[in-house]
TORPA-4810 file (N, C-alpha, C, O; in nm, 3 decimals):
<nodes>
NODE_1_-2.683_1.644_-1.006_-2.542_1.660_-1.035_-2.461_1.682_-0.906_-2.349_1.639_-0.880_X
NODE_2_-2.539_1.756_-0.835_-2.450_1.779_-0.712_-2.415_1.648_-0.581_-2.341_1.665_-0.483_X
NODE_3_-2.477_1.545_-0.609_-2.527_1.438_-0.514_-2.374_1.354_-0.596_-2.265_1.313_-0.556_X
NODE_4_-2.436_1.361_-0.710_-2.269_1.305_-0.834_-2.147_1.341_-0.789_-2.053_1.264_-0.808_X
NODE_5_-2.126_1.477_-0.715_-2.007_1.517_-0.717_-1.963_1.508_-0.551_-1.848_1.532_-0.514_X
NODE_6_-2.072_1.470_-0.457_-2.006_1.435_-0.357_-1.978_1.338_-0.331_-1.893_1.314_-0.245_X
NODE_7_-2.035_1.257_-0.394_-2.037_1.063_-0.416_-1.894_1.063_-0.461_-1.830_0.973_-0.407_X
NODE_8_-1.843_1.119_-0.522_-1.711_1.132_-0.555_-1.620_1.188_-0.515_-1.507_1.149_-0.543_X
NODE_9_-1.645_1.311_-0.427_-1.515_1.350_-0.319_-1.473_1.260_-0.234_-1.357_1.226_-0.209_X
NODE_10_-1.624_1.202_-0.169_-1.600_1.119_-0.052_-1.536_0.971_-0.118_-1.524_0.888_-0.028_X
NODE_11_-1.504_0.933_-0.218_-1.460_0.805_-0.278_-1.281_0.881_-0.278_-1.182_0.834_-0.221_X
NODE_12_-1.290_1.006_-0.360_-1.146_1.030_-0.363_-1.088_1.039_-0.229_-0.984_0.978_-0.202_X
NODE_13_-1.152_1.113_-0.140_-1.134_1.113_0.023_-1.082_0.983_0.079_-0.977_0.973_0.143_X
NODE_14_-1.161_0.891_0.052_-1.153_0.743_0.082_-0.989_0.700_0.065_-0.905_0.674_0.152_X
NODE_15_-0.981_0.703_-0.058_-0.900_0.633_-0.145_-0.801_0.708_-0.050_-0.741_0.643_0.036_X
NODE_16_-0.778_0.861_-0.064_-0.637_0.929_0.002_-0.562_0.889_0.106_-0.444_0.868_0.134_X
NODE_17_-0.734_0.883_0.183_-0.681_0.816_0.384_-0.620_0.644_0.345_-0.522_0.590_0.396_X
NODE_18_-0.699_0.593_0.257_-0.638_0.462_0.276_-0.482_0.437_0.214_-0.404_0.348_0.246_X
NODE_19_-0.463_0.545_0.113_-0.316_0.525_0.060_-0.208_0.535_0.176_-0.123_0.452_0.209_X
NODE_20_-0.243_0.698_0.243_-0.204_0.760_0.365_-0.168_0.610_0.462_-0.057_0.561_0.443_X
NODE_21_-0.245_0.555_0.544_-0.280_0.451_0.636_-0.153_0.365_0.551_-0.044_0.345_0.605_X
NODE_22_-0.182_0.322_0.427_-0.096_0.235_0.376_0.061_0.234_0.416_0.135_0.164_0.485_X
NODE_23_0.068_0.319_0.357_0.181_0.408_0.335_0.254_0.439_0.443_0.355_0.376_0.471_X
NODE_24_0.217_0.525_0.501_0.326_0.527_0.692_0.259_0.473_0.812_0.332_0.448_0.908_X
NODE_25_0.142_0.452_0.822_0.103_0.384_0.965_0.072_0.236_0.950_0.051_0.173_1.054_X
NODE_26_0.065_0.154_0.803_0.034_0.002_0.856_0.213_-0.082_0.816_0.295_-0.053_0.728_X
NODE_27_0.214_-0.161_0.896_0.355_-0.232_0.851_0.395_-0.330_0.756_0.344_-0.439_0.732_X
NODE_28_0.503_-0.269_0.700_0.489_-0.351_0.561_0.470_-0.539_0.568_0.423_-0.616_0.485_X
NODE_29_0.507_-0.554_0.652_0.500_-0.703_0.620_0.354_-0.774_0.636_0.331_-0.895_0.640_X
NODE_30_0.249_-0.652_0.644_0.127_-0.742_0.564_0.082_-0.737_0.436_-0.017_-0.785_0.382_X
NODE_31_0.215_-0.638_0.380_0.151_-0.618_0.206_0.330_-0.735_0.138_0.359_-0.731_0.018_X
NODE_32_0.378_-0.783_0.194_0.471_-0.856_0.166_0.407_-1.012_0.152_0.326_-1.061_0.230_X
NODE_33_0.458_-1.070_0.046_0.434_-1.229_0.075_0.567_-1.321_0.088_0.684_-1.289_0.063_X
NODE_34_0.536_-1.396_0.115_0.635_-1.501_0.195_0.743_-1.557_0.092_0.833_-1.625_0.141_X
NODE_35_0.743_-1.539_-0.018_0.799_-1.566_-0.137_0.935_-1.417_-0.099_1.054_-1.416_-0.068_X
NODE_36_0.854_-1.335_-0.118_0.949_-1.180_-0.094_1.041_-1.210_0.056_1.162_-1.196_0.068_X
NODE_37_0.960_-1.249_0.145_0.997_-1.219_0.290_1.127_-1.327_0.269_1.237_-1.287_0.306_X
NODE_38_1.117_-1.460_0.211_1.240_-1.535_0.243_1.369_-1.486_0.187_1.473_-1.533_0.232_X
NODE_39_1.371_-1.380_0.079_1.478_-1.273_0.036_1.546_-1.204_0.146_1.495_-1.100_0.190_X
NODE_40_1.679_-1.257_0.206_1.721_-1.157_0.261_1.876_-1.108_0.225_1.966_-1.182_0.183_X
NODE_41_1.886_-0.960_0.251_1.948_-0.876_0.143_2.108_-0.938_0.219_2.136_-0.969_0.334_X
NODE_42_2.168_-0.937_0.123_2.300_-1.001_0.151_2.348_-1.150_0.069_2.456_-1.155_0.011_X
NODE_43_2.269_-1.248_0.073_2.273_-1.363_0.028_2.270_-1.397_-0.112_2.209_-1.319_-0.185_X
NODE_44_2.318_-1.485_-0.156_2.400_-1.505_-0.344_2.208_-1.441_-0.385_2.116_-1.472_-0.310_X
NODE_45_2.193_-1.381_-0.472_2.083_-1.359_-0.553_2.021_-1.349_-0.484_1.955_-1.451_-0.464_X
NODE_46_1.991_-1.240_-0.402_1.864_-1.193_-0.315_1.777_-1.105_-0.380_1.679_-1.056_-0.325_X
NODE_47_1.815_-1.082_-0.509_1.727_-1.022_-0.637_1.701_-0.856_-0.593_1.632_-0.790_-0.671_X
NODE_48_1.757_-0.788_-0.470_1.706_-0.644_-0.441_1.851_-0.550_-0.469_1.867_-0.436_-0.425_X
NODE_49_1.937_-0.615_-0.542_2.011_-0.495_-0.622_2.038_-0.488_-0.750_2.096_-0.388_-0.796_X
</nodes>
């Protein structure tokens, strides 16, 4: 049971740093696709208001 429950901190651990990483240190425009990216805000139907 106890082998169970670290197998699983270290997964929740995982998961945290990678949200973290996501989230403020990698830049968004590799979780953007090119469909999104040609949206820019200002123009007739840029769909972001």
């Amino acid at each position: 049971m106890a082998l169970f429950q670290e197998i699983l901190v270290y997964i929740i651990l995982f998961v945290a740093i990678a949200y973290i990483a996501k989230k403020f240190f990698l830049p968004k425009s590799l979780f953007t696709s090119k469909k999104d990216a040609s949206k820019i805000c200002g123009e007739k139907d840029c769909g972001c208001h």
